[in-house]
N, C-alpha and C positions, 0 to 999 in steps of 0.2 A: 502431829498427825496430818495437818491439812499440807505440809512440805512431803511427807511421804504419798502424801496420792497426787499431787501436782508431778511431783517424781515420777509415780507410776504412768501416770496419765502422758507424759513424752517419751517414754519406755515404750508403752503400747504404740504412742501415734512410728515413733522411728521404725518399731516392728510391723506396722502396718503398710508403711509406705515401702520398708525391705521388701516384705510380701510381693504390694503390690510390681514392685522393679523387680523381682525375680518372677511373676508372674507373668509380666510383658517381655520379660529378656525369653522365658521357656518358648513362650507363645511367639514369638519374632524371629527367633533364630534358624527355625527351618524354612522362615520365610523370606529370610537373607539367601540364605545358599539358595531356595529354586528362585530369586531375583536371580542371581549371579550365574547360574545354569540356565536359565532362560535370556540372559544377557550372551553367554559365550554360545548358544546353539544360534539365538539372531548372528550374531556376528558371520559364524559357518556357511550360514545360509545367505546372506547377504554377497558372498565370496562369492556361493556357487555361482548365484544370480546372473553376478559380473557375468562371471565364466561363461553360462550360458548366452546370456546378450550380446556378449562380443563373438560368441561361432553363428548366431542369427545372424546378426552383420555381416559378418565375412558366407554365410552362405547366401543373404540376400544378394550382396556384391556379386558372387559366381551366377546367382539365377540371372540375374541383369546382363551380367559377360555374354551370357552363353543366349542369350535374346538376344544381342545387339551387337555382337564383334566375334564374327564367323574365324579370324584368325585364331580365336581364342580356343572355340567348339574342335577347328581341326588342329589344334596343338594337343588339347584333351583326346583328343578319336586316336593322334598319334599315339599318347603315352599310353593307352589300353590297346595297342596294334593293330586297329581299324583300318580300313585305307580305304583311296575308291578305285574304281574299275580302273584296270590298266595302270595302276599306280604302283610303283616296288618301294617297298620301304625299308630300309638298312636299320637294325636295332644296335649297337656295339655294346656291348654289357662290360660294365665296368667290372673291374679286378676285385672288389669289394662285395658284391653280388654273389 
């Protein structure tokens, strides 16, 4: 009798501790995938970031051009067909156009 409840008694504890591992595994598991969904949306965003910080650069560089290197401003004035007084400006449009 006392081998049949020692028996039972690691019966119960394996089944208790199943339990409790399938209770951590239910409870865990959606909390793996929104880790792993909040890992690949950071990731996304991180890109963008880039993305963005590097056209701040490049338009910081042109605000700084266009303050400080007049050649620059009238190569720009050129390419939107500005001119000044008394100036003729020849456009050739490419074949591609």
């Amino acid at each position: 009798m006392t081998k049949l409840l020692t028996h039972l008694k690691k019966i119960a504890l394996v089944l208790a501790y199943a339990l409790i591992l399938l209770a951590g595994i239910s409870y865990g598991a959606p909390k793996f995938a929104k880790l792993a969904n909040l890992k690949s949306r950071h990731q996304a965003l991180e890109g963008t970031l880039d993305q963005r910080t590097l056209a701040v650069r490049e338009l910081k560089h042109n605000q700084d051009r266009m303050k400080n290197d007049p050649d620059f401003v009238e190569q720009i004035l050129h390419e939107n067909r500005r001119i000044r007084p008394n100036e003729i400006l020849y456009i050739f449009e490419s074949k591609n156009q």
